[in-house]
C-alpha positions as CSV (number, residue, x, y, z in Angstrom):
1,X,-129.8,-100.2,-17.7
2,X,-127.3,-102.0,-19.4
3,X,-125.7,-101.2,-22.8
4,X,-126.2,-97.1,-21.2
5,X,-122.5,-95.7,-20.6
6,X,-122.4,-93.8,-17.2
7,X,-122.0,-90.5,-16.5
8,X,-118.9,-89.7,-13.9
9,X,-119.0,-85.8,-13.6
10,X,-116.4,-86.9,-10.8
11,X,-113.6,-87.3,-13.2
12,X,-114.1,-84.4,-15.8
13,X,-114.3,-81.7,-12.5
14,X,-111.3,-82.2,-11.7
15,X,-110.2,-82.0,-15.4
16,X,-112.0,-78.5,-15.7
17,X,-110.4,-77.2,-12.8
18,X,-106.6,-78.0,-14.1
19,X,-107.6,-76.5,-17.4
20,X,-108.8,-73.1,-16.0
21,X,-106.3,-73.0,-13.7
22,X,-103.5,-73.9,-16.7
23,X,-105.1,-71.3,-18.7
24,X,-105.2,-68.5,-16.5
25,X,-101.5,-68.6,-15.3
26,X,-100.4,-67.7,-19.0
27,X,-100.1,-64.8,-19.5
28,X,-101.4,-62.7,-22.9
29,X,-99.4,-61.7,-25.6
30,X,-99.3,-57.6,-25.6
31,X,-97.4,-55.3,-27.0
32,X,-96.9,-51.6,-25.7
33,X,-95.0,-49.2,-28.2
34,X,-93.8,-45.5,-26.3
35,X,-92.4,-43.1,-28.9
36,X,-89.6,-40.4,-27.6
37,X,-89.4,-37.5,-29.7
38,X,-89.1,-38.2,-33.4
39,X,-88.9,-42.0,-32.9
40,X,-85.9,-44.6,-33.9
41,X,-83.9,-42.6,-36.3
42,X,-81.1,-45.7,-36.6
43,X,-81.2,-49.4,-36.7
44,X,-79.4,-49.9,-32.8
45,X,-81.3,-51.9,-30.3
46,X,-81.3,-52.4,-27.3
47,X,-82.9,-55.4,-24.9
48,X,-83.6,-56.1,-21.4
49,X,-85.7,-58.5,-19.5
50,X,-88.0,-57.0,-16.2
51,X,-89.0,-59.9,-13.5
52,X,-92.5,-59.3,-11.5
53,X,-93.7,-61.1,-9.0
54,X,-97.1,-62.0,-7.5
55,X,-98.1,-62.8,-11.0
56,X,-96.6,-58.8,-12.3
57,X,-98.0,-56.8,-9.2
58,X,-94.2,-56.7,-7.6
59,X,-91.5,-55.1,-9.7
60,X,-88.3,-57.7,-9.1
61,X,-86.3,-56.6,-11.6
62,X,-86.8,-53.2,-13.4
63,X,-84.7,-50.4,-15.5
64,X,-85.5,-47.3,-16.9
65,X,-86.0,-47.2,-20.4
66,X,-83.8,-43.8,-20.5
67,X,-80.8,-45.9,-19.2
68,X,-81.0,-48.1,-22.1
69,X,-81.4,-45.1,-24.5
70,X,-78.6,-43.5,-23.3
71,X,-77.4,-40.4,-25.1
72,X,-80.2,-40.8,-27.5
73,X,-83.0,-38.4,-27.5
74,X,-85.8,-40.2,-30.4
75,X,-86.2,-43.3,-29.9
76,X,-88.9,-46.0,-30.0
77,X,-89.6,-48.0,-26.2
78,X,-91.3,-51.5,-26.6
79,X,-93.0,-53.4,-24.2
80,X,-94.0,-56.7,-25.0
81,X,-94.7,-60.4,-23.8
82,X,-92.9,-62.5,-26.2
83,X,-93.8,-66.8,-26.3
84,X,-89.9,-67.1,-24.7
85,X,-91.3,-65.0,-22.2
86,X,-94.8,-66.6,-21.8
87,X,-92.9,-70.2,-22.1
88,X,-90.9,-68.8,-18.6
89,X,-93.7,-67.6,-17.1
90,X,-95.8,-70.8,-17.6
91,X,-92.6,-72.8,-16.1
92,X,-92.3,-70.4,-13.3
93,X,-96.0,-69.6,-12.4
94,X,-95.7,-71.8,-9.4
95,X,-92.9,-69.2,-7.8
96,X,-95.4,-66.5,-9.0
97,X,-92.8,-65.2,-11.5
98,X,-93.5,-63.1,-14.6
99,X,-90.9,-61.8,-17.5
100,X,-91.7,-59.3,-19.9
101,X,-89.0,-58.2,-22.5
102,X,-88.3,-54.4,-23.2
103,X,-86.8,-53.0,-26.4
104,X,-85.2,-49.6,-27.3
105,X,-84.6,-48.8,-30.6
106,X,-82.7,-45.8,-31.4
């Protein structure tokens, strides 16, 4: 059987296996948008970063969106993943860390 290349399914397993596993520690790109009474009236805003672990089921590092408000009573809340926050949680998927950036506009 010369000339025939062979088939090593032994070396593209383990290639399979780093892919899925790459692939499922990143984390999607979503966006959640919370309205409070008549919505941003004014141009301030306001950002914070909230830290989960366990891949998000703990809360390390979390705030009340009403703290960042403040006095304001319309205002717009954003959650979001943004690819600064991905590009942390990709490096720091090993310690089980997530980041996930919140925005208030007033």
């Amino acid at each position: 059987m010369k000339g025939k290349p062979m088939n090593t399914p032994s070396r593209s397993k383990p290639f399979r296996v780093l892919t899925l596993c790459l692939l499922l520690s990143l984390p999607s790109c979503m966006v959640q948008t919370h309205t409070v009474g008549g919505g941003a009236a004014g141009t301030e805003v306001v950002e914070a970063k909230a830290w989960y672990l366990l891949w998000g089921l703990l809360p390390v590092h979390t705030f009340d969106s009403d703290s960042l408000a403040g006095t304001a009573t319309s205002y717009r809340v954003t959650t979001e993943t943004t690819f600064l926050d991905g590009l942390f949680s990709l490096l720091l998927s090993p310690l089980s860390l997530r980041m996930r950036t919140v925005r208030v506009e007033k």
